[in-house]
C-alpha positions as CSV (number, residue, x, y, z in Angstrom):
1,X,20.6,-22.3,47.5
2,X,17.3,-21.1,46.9
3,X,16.9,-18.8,44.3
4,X,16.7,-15.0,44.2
5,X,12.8,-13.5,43.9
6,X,13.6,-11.8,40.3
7,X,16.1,-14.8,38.8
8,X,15.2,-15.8,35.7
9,X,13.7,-19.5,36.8
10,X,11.6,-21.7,34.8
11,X,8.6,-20.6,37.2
12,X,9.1,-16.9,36.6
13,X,9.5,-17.6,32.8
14,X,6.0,-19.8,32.9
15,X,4.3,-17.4,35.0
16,X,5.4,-14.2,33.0
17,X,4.2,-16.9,30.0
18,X,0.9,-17.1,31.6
19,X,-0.1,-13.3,32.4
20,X,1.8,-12.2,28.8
21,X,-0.2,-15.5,27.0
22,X,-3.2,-14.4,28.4
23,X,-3.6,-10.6,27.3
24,X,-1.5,-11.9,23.8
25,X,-4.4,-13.7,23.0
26,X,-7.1,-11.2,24.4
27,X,-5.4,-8.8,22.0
28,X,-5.7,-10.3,19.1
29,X,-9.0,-11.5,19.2
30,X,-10.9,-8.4,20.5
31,X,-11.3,-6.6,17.3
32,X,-12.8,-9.1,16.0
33,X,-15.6,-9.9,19.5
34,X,-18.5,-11.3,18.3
35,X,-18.3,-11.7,14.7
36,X,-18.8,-14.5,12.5
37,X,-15.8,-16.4,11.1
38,X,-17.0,-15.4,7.5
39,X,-16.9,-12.0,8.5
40,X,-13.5,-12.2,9.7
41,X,-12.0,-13.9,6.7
42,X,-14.2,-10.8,4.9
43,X,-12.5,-7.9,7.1
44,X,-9.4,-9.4,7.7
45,X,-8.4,-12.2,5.7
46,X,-7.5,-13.9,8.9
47,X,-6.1,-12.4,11.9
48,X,-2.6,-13.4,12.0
49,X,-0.9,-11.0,13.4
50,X,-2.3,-8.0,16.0
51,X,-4.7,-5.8,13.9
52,X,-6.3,-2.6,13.7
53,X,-10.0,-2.0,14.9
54,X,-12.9,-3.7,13.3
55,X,-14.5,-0.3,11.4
56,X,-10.8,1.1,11.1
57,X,-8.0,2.9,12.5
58,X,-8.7,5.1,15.7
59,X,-6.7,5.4,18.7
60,X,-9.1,4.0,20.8
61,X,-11.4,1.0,20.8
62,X,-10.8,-2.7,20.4
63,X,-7.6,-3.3,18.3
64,X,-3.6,-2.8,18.0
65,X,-2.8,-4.7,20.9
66,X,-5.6,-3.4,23.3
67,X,-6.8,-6.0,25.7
68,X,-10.3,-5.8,27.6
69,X,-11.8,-6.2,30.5
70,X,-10.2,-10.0,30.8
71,X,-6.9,-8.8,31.4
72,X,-7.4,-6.1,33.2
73,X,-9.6,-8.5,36.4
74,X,-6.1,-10.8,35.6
75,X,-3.9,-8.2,36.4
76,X,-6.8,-7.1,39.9
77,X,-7.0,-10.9,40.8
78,X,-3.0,-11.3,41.0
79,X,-2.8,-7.9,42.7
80,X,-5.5,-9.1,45.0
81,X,-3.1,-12.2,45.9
82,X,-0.2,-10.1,46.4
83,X,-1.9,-7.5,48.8
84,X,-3.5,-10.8,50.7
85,X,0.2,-12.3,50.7
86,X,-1.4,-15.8,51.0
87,X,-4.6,-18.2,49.1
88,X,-8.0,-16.0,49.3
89,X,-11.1,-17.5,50.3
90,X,-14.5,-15.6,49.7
91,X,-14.0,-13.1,51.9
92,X,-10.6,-12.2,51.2
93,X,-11.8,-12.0,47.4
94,X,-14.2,-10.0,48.3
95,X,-12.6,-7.5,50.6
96,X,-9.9,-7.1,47.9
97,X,-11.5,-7.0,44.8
98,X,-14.1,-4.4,44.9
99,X,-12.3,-1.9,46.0
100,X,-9.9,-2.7,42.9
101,X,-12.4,-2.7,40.3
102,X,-14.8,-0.2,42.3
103,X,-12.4,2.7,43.8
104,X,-9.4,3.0,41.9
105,X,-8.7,4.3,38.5
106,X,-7.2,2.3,35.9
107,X,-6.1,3.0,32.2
108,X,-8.2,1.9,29.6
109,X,-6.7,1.5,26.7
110,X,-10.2,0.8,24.4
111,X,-11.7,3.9,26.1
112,X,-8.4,6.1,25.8
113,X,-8.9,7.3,29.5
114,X,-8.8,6.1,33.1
115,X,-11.6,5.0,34.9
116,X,-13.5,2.9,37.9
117,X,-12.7,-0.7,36.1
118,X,-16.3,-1.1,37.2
119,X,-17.2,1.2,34.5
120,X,-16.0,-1.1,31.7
121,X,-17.2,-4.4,33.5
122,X,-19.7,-6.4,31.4
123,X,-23.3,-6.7,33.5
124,X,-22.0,-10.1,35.5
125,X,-18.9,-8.6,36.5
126,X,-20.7,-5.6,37.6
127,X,-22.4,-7.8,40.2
128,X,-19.3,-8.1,41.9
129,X,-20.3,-5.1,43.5
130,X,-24.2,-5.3,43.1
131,X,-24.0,-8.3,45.2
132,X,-20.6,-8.0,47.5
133,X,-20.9,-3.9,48.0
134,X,-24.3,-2.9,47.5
135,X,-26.2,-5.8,48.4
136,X,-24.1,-6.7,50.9
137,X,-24.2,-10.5,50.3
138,X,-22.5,-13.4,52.0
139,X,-19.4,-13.7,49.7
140,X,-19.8,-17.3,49.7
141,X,-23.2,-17.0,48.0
142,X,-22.4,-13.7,45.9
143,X,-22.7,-15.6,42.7
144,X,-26.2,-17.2,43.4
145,X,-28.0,-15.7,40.6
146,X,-25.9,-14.2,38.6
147,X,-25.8,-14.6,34.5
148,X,-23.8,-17.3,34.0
149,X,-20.8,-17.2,31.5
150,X,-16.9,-17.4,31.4
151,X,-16.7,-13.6,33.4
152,X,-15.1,-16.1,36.2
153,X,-13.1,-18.4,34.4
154,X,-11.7,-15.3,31.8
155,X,-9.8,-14.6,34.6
156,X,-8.9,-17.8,36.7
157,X,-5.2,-18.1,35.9
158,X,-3.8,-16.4,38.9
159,X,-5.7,-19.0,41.0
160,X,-3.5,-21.4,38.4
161,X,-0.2,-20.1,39.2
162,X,-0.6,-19.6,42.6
163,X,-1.2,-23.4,42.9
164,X,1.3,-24.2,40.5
165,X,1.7,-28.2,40.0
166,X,-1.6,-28.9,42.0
167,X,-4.2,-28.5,39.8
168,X,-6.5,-30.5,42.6
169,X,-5.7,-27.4,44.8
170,X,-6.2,-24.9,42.0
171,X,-9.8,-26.0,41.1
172,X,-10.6,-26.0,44.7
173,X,-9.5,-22.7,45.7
174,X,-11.0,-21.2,42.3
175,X,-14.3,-22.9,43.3
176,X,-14.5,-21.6,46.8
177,X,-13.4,-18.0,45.8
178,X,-15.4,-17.7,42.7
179,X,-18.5,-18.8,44.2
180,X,-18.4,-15.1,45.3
181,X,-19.1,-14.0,41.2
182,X,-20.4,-16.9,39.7
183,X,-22.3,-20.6,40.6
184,X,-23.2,-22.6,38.0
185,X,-21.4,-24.0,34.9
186,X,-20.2,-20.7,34.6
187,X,-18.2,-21.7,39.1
188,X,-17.1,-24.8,37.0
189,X,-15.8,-23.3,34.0
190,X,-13.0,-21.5,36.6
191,X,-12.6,-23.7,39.0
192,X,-11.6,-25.8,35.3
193,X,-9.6,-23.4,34.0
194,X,-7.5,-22.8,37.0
195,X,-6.8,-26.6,37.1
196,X,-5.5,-26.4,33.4
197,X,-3.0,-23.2,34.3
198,X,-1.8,-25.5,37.6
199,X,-1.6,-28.6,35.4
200,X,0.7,-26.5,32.8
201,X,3.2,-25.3,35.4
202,X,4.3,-28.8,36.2
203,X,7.7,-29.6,34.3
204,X,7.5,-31.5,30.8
205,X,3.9,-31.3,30.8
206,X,1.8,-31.3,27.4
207,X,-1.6,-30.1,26.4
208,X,-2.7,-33.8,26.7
209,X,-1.6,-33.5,30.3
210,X,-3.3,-30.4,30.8
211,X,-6.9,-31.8,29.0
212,X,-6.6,-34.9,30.8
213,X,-6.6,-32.9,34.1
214,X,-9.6,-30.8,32.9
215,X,-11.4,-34.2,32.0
216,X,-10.8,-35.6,35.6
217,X,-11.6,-32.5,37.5
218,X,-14.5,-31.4,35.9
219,X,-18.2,-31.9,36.4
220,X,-21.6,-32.7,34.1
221,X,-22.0,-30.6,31.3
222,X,-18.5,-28.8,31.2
223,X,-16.9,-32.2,31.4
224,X,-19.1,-33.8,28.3
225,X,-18.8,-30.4,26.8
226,X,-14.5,-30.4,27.3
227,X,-14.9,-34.2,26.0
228,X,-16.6,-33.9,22.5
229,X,-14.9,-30.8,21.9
230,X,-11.2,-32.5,22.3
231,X,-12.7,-35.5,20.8
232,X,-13.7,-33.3,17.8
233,X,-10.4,-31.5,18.1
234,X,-8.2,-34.8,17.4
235,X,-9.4,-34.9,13.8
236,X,-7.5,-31.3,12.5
237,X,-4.0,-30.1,12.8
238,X,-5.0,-26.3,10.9
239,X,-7.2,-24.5,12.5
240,X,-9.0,-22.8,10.0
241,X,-10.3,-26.2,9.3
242,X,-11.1,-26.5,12.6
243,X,-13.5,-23.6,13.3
244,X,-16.9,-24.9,12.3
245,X,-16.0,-28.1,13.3
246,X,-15.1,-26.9,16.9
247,X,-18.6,-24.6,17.0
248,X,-20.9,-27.5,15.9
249,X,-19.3,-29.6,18.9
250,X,-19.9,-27.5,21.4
251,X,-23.5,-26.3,20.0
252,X,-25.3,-28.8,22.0
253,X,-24.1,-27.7,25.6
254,X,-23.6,-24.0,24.9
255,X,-25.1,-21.9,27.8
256,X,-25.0,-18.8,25.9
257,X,-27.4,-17.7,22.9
258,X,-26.9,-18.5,19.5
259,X,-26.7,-15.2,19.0
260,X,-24.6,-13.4,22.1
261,X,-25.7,-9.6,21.3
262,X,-29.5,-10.1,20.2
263,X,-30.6,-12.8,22.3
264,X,-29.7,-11.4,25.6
265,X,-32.3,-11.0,27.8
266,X,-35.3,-12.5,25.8
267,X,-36.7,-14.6,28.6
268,X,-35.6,-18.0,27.9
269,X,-32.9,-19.9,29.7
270,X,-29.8,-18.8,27.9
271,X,-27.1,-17.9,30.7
272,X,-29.2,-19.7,33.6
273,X,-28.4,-22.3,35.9
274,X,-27.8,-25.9,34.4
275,X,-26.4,-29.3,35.2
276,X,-26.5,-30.0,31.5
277,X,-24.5,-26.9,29.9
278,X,-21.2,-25.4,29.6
279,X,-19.8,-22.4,28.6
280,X,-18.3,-22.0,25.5
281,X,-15.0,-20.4,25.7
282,X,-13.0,-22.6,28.3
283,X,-14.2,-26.0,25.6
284,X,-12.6,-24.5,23.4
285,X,-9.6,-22.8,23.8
286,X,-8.7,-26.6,24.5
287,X,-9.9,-27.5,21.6
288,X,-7.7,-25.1,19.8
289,X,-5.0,-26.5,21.8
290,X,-5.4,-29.8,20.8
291,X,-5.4,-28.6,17.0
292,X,-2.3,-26.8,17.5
293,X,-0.3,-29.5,19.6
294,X,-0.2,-26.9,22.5
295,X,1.8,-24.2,20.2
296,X,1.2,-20.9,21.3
297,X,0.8,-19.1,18.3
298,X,-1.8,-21.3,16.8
299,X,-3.8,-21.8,19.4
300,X,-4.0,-17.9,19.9
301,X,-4.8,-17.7,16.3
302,X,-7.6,-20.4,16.1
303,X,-8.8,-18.8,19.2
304,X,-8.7,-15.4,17.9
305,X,-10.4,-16.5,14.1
306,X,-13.0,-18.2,16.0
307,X,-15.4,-15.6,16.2
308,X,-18.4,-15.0,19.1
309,X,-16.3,-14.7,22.4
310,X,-13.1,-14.7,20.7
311,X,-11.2,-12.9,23.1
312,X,-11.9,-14.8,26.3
313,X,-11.4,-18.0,23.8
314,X,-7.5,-16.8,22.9
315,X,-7.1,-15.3,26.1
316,X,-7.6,-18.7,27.9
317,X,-5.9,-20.8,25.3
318,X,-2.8,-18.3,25.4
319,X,-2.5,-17.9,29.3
320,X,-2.1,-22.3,29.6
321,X,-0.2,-22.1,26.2
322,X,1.7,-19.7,27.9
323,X,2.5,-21.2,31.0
324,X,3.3,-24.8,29.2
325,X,6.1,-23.3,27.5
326,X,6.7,-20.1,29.1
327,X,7.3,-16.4,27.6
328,X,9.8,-17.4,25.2
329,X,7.0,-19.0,23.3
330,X,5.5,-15.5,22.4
331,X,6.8,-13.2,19.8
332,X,8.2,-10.4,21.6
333,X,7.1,-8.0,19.2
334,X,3.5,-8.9,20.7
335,X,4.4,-8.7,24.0
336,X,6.1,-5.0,23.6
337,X,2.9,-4.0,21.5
338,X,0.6,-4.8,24.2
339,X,2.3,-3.5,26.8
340,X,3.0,-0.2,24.9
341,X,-0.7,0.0,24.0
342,X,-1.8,-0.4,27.3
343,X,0.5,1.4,29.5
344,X,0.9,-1.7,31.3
345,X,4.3,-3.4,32.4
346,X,3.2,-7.0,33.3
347,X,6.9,-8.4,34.5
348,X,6.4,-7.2,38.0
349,X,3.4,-8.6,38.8
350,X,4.9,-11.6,37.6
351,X,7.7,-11.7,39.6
352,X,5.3,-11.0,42.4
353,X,3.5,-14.3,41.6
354,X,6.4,-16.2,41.1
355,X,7.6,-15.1,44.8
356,X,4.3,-15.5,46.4
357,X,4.4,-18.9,44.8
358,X,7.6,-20.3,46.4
359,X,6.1,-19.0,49.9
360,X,3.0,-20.1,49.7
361,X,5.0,-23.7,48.5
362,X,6.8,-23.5,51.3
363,X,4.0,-22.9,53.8
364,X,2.6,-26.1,52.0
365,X,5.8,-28.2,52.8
366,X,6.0,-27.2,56.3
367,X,2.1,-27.8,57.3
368,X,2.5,-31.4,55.4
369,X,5.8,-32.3,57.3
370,X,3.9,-30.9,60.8
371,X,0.8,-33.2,59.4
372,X,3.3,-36.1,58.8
373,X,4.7,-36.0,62.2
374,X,0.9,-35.8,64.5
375,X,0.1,-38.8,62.5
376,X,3.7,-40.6,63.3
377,X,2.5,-40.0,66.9
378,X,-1.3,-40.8,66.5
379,X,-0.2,-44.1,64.9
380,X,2.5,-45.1,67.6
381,X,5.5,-44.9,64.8
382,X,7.3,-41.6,66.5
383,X,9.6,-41.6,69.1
384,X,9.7,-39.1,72.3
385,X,10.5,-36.0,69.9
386,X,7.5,-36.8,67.8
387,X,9.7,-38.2,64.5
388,X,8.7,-41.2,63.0
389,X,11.1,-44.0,64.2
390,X,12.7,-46.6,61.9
């Protein structure tokens, strides 16, 4: 017998892994957003547990278990697939998403107030309605010139549990719908990402499973980026030895500026188009997973301790460390603390997911057996009710 929408199956427990990873690892690294590691180690000793704002405590800002902007377009994206009640293309994304980030108020914890999400997007997620609103652009072009950088991939992991097992799937259906935010390395990067969250859902997989997948699905510079990062990776098992490491590996294919507050917009190439680059984040958050073995906490840490983009880096590495081992790989304490700090109750929007999951499954099953059964006739192998004969 099939089970109930809200059991408590392995699926549900990876996807409420996933969505709970993800803003785990947001949370802990945003106080820390753009700093160096030294600076860190000088303001926090490490982070190794959720802390308290960067210039101290206040009840709003980045810190005690407030997420940002990455968890809040996961939590949009999977209520975008729920509405939709089936995959989204660009023009379902489109229709759905705007009006989500755009029209309705959300609570936002770091601001202490609701708002447009809009309002709190960084500039290339504010093209989301520049381009698809405002602009009115073909959704399947509505990243063409866009700064590139991980604002797709941050928040690829629904496309990853909706295609649960099939990371082929995931990557394609991240690539199509994404093309209506980003192109690019920065398409890649999420069309990547969503392939690792797929990869993690299948049963007994590890995080060498879920890099290998990422090696084989991905293209130029984000797959030699992915592959000297994890080759860089394999020579720690701490990951405070592995942060400079880690940085100098991906130095050569980084898309972003050296330095990501100062630099921006000085008229070179940083955040353009390439063949050659990568992101950074998505490289490594598998990195840190390599160096941790696939453990959740550590790979949140490293992610978090990392410095630069340091909540998208523990956010990513949390949401597959999540979904390889499922919820009951993260302290609860965390996941109580972020959802108290940010008035948000993730579990039913995970079981949403996980039910939306088995249907679309199903679908999936019934389309291949239909499939199996034209080409039993087409290849003279069915008999007069259309079923393959022995």
């Amino acid at each position: 017998m099939a089970a109930k929408a809200g059991s408590d199956t392995m699926l549900l427990r990876k996807v409420r892994g996933c969505l709970y990873g993800g803003a785990v690892g947001d949370a802990l690294g945003a106080p820390a957003e753009w700093k160096t590691p030294a600076a860190i180690r000088a303001r926090y000793g490490e982070i190794d547990d959720i802390v308290e704002p960067w210039d101290g405590p206040s009840p709003v800002g980045k810190g005690d278990g407030r997420y940002t902007d990455d968890t809040h377009m996961v939590r949009l994206l999977g209520r975008a697939y729920l509405e939709h009640g089936d995959h989204l293309d660009p023009f379902a994304f489109a229709a759905r998403i705007v009006p989500l980030i755009a029209d309705e108020p959300v609570w936002v914890a770091e601001r202490g107030g609701e708002m447009p999400l809009v309002d709190r997007l960084f500039y290339p997620e504010k093209w989301l309605l520049m381009r698809l609103r405002l602009a009115n652009a073909d959704p399947r072009l509505g990243g063409v010139g866009n700064m590139v950088n991980c604002g797709a991939a941050m928040y690829a992991a629904p496309v990853g549990i909706v295609n649960a097992a099939d990371p082929g799937a995931a990557y394609r259906e991240a690539i199509d719908l994404f093309a209506a935010h980003q192109w690019s390395y920065g398409l890649e990067a999420a069309g990547v990402m969503a392939a690792c969250v797929a990869a993690a859902f299948v049963p007994g997989a590890t995080v060498g499973d879920v890099v290998g997948t990422a090696q084989r699905v991905a293209k130029e510079g984000t797959r030699r980026a992915i592959r000297a990062v994890v080759a860089r990776a394999g020579a720690f098992a701490d990951w405070r030895e592995a942060i400079g490491p880690l940085r100098e590996a991906i130095r050569p294919f980084d898309g972003g500026a050296e330095d990501g507050v100062r630099d921006r917009g000085n008229g070179t190439d940083d955040w353009g188009p390439s063949r050659l680059r990568s992101i950074e984040e998505l490289p490594i958050a598998l990195g840190f997973l390599v160096v941790a073995g696939g453990d959740f906490e550590r790979s949140v840490l490293g992610g978090a301790n990392y410095g630069r983009d340091n909540d998208s880096i523990a956010g990513m590495a949390g949401a597959i460390a999540g979904a390889l081992h499922g919820d009951g790989a993260i302290r609860p304490g965390w996941i109580e603390t972020v959802k108290d700090a940010n008035r948000a109750d993730l579990d039913p929007l995970a079981a949403g997911l996980a039910a939306l999951t088995r249907t679309l499954q199903a679908r999936q099953l019934e389309a291949a057996e239909a499939r199996e059964r034209a080409f039993a006739a087409l290849s003279g192998d069915a008999g007069a009710d259309g079923r393959q004969g022995g």
